[in-house]
C-alpha positions in Angstrom: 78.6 118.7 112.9 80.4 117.1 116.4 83.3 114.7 115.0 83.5 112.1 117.2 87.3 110.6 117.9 87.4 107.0 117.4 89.6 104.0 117.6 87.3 101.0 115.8 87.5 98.0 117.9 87.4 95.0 115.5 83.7 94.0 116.3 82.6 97.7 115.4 84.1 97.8 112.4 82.6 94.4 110.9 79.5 95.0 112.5 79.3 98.5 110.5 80.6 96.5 107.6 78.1 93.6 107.3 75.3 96.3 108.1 76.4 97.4 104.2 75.0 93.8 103.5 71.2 95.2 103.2 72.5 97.1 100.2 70.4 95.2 96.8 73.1 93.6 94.3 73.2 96.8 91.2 74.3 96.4 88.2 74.4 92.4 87.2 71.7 90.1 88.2 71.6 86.1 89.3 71.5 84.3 86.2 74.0 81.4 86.2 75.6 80.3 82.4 73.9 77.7 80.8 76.1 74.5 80.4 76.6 73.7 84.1 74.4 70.8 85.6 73.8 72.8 88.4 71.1 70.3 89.3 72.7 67.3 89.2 73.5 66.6 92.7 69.7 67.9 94.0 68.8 65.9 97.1 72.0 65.9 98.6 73.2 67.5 101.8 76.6 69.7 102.3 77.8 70.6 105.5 80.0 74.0 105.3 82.5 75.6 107.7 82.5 79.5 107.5 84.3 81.7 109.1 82.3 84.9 111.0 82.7 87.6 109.2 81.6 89.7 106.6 82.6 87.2 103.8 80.8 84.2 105.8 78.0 85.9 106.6 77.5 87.2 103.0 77.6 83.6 101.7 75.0 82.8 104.7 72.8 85.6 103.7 72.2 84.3 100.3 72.5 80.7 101.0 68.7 79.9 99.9 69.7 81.0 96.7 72.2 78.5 95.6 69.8 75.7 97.1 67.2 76.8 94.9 69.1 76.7 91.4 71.1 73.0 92.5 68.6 71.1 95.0 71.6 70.8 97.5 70.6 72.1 101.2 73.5 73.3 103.0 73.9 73.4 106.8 76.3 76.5 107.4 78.3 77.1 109.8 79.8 80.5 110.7 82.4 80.9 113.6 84.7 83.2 115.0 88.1 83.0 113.0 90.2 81.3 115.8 87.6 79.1 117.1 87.0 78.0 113.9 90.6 77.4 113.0 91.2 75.7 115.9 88.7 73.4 115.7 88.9 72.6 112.0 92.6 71.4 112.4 91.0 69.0 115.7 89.0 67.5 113.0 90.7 67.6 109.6 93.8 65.6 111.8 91.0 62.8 113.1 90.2 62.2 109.6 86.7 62.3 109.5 85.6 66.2 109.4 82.1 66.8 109.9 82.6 69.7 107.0 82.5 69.1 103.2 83.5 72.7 102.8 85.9 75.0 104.1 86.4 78.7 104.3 90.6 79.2 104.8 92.7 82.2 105.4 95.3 81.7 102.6 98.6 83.5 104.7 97.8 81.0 108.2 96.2 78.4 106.8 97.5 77.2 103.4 100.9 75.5 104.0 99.6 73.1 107.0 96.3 72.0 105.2 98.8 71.6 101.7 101.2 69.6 103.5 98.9 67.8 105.3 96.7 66.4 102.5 93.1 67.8 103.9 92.3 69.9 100.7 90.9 68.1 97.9 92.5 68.7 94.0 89.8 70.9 92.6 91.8 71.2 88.8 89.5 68.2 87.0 86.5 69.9 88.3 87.6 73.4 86.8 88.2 71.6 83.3 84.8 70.0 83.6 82.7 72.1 81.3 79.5 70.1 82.5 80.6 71.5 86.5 82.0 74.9 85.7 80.9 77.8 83.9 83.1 79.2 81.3 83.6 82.6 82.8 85.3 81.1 85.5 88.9 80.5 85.0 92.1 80.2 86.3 93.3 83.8 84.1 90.3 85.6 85.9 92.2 85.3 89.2 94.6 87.7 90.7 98.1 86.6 90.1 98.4 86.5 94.0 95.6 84.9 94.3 96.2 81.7 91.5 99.4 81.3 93.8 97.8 80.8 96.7 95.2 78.8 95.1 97.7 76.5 94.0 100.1 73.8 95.7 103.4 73.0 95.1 102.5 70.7 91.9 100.5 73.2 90.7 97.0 71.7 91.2 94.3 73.7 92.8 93.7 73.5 96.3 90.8 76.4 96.6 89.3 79.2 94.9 90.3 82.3 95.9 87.3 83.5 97.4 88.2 87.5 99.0 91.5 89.4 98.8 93.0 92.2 100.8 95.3 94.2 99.0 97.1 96.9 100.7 96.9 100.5 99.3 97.6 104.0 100.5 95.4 106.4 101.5 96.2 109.9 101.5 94.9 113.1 103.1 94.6 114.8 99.7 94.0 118.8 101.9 97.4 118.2 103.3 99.1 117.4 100.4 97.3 120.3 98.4 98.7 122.6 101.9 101.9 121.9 101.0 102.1 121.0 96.9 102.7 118.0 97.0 102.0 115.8 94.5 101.1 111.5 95.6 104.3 109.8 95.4 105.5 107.1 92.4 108.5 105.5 94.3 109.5 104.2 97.3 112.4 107.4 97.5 109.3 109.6 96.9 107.3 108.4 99.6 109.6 109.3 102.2 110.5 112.4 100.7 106.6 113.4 101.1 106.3 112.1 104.2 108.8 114.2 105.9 108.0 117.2 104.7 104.2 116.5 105.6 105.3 116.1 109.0 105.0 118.9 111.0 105.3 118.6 114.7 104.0 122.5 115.5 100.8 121.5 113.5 100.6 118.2 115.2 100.4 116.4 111.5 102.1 113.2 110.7 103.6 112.3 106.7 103.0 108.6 107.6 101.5 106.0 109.8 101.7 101.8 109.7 101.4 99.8 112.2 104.3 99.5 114.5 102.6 97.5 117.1 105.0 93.7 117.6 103.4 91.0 115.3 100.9 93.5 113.2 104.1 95.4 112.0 105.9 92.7 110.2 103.1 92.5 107.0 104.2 96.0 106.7 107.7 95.1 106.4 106.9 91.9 104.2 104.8 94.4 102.0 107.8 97.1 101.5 110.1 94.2 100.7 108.4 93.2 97.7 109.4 96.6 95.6 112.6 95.1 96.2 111.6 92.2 94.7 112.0 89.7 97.1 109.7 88.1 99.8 111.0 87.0 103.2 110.9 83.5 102.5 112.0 82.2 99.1 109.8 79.6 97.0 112.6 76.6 98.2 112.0 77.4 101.8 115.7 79.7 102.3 115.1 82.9 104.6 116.1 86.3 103.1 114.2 87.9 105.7 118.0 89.4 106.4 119.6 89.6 103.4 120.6 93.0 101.6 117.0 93.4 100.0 114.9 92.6 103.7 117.4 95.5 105.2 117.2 97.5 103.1 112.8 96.9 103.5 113.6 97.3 107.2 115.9 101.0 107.0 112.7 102.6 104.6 110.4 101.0 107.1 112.5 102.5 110.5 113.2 105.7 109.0 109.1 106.3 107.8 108.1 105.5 111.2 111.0 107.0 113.4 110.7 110.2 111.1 107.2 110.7 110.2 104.9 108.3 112.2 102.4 110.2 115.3 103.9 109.6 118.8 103.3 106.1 120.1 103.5 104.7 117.3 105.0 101.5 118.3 101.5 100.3 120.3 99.3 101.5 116.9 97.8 98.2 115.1 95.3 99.1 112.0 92.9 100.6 114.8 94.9 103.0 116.1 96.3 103.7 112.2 92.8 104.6 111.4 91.6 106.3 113.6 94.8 108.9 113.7 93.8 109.1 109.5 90.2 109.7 110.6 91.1 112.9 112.1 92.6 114.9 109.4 96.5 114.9 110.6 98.1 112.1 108.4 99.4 112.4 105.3 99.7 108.6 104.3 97.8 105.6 105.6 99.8 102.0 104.4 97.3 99.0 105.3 94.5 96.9 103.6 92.1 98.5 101.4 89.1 96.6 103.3 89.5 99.6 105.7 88.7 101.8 103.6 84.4 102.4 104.6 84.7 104.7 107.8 86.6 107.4 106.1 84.0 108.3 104.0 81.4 108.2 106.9 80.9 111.6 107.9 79.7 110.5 111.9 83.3 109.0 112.2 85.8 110.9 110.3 87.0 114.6 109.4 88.4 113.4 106.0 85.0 112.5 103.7 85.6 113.4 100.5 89.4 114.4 101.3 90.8 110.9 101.4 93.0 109.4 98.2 93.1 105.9 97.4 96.4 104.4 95.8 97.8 101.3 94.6 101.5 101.1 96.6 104.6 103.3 95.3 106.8 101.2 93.2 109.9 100.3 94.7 113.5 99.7 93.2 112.5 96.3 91.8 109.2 97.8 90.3 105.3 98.0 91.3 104.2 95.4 93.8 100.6 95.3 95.4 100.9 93.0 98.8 98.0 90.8 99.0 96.5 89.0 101.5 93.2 86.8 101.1 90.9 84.0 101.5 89.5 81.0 99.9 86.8 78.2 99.9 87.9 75.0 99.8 86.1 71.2 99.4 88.1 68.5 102.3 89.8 65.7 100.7 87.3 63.4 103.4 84.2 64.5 101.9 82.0 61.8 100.1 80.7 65.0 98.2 83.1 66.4 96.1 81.6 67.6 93.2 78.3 68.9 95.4 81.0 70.9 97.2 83.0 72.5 94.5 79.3 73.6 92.8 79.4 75.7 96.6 82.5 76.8 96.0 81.9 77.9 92.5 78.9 79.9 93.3 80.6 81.2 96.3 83.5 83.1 93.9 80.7 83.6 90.9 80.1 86.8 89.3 77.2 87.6 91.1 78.4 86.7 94.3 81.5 88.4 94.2 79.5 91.7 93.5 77.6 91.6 96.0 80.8 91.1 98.1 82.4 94.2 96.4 79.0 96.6 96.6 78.6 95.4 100.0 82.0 96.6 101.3 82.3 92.5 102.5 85.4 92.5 100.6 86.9 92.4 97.4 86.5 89.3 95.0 90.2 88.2 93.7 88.4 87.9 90.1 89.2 90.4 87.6 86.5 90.6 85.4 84.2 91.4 88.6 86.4 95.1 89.6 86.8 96.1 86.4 82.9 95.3 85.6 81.5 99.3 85.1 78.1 98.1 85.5 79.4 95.9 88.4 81.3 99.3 89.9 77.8 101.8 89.2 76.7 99.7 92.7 80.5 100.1 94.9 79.9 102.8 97.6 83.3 103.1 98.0 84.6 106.2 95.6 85.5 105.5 92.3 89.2 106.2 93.2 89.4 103.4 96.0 87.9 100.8 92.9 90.4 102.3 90.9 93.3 101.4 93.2 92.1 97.3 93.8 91.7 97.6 89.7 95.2 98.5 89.5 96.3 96.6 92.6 95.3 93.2 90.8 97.4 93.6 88.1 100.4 93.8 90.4 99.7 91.6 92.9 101.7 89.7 95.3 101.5 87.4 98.2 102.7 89.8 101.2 103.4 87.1 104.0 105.4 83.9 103.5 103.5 80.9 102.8 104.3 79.2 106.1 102.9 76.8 108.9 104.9 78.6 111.5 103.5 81.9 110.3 102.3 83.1 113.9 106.1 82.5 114.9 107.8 84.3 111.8 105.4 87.7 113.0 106.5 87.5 116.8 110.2 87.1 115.8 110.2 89.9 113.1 107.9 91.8 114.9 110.4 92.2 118.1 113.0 93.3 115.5 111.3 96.2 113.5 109.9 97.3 117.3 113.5 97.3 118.5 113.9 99.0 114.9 111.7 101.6 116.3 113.7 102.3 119.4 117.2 103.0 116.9 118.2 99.5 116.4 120.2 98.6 113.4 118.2 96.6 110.8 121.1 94.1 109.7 122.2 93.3 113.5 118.1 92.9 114.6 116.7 91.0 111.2 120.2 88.8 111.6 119.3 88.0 115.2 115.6 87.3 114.4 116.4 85.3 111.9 119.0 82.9 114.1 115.7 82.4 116.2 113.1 81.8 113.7 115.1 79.3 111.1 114.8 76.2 113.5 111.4 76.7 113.8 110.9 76.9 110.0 113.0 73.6 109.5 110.7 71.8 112.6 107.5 72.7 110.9 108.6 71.0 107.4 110.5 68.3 109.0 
């Protein structure tokens, strides 16, 4: 067979993904619990903002289903994720959105809609045993995933609808080349991926993104086995404090050390595709990247590839997560119609047909560890292994910010200049001197 060498451009990649869509739902059927009035708001009309993507165009795909078991038609609407950003914010600020439900990106979007009210306080409807199903509670959830769900008074802003945790992937051949076993630790990590690397053989121990802006989650993710995140819960930076550097040195010395050449222009594209060809050891990034490696038209490593929740570091085992939810506007006349959306949208049978799909991965528990639920994941058994385990450990891998597009151009110049031989303390010291006024304008 003619291996093809391949950098996925974004489109490609969620085109291949939602084409997993036709795949039928195995293992649990539609069959919603008894108890909810599912019907009791037939006849009325819900306008829903979706973002284009696998995860919005799942919910699209099945749409007819929840109007047939509640009466409620639903007028959809699935955008590309900036345009749709963008034009949510125009009209959640006027007041009068022409959405009853929203699909948000928890890490960009959270903070601003919290602080600015738009989100309506779903907590009376989750203790409503006439609007939501007992299966469905707040335990089920990802840690990561109840925090981000939650404001700052601890009501609930959204279900958490898809999560991203990142895992490592390893090249399994070269670690059997050189007997090596996967790594525990963050010391052991390193350790491997040196002596993986081998420049004569043109194979790398380790690749991340190093690319300005798409590096810092790397860094953000590394910091939390040191048991910190770059922006504490009161709002102070320790982006630059002893744990961030010490985040940054393990970061600069995997990617100066151990990282392919030209590293520093590689985003998640570039990452892959070097893994793709059979001369990386260790892939850190999301584990919704996972599908391509195990297609034999686009990679040399089917059947070669490891899947691994993230090395504990000196503060213990930390899985950075990333995610989505679905939300009901605090404008909407509709409220209880729209959470019964919401709730279907994060249900059991939803979210497997998200997971089998390869659409993403639902932040409720009982849905990855379901076995009959897993019989229908394409994905080896090891990569549902790893988002098993990841869930138990998770965390929230970027800081819950309005400014968050600012915090990943600042940091991201620092762990480039990192790349280059700059020392952590001076650059994350500098970065932060920039980025702190800009935190304190955006909660003035």
């Amino acid at each position: 067979m003619t291996h093809r060498t391949i950098a996925l451009s974004r489109r490609q990649f969620l085109a291949g993904t939602a084409a997993a869509g036709a795949f039928a739902l195995s293992g649990i059927r539609p069959s919603f619990a008894a108890g909810v009035d599912w019907k009791k708001h037939a006849g009325t009309t819900l306008e829903v903002n979706l973002t284009k993507n696998p995860r919005g165009e799942l919910l699209r795909k099945y749409q007819a289903e929840f109007e047939a078991l509640t009466g409620i038609k639903v007028n959809a609407e699935a955008t590309p994720e900036q345009q749709q950003r963008q034009k949510a914010v125009i009209e959640l600020t006027s007041g009068k959105p022409s959405f009853d439900v929203i699909h948000i990106s928890f890490h960009a979007q959270k903070r601003q809609y919290e602080k600015a009210g738009w989100l309506a306080d779903l907590s009376p409807f989750m203790a409503d045993p006439t609007l939501t199903e007992a299966s469905l509670k707040e335990s089920d959830f990802a840690p990561a995933g109840l925090s981000y769900a939650k404001d700052r008074e601890g009501r609930i802003r959204a279900l958490p609808f898809s999560v991203d945790y990142w895992i490592v992937y390893w090249n399994k051949e070269l670690f059997g080349a050189k007997n090596i076993a996967f790594p525990e630790t963050f010391e052991a990590m390193l350790e491997a991926a040196k002596a993986l690397t081998d420049k004569s053989a043109g194979t790398s121990g380790f690749v991340a993104r190093g690319m300005k802006n798409a590096n810092t989650p790397v860094w953000t993710s590394l910091m939390l086995g040191f048991g910190q995140q770059a922006i504490g819960p009161d709002g102070k930076i320790l982006a630059d404090d002893e744990k961030g550097v010490e985040a940054a040195k393990l970061y600069q010395n995997l990617m100066t050390q151990c990282a392919p050449r030209g590293v520093t222009g590689f985003n998640w594209a570039e990452c892959q595709s070097a893994f793709l060809q059979g001369k990386v050891g260790m892939w850190f990034d999301g584990c919704g990247f996972a599908a391509p490696l195990e297609n034999p038209e686009l990679s040399r490593v089917v059947g070669k590839v490891g899947y691994h929740v993230v090395p504990a570091g000196p503060a213990g085992p930390a899985a950075p997560t990333l995610g989505d939810g679905i939300a009901v506007t605090e404008a909407s006349t509709k409220k209880e119609a729209a959470y019964l959306y919401c709730q279907w949208a994060v249900s059991k049978e939803m979210g497997a047909r998200l997971f089998q799909a390869g659409a993403g991965v639902p932040f409720r528990t009982s849905i990855v560890e379901d076995p009959e639920v897993r019989k229908g994941v394409t994905m080896p058994a090891e990569w549902a292994d790893a988002i098993a385990a990841s869930a138990k450990v998770s965390q929230i891998a970027l800081p819950v910010i309005i400014p968050i597009t600012e915090f990943r151009d600042i940091y991201g110049v620092a762990l480039t200049n990192l790349l280059g031989g700059g020392d952590p303390a001076a650059e994350l010291k500098k970065a932060t001197e920039q980025f702190k006024p800009i935190l304190e304008r955006s909660e003035a």
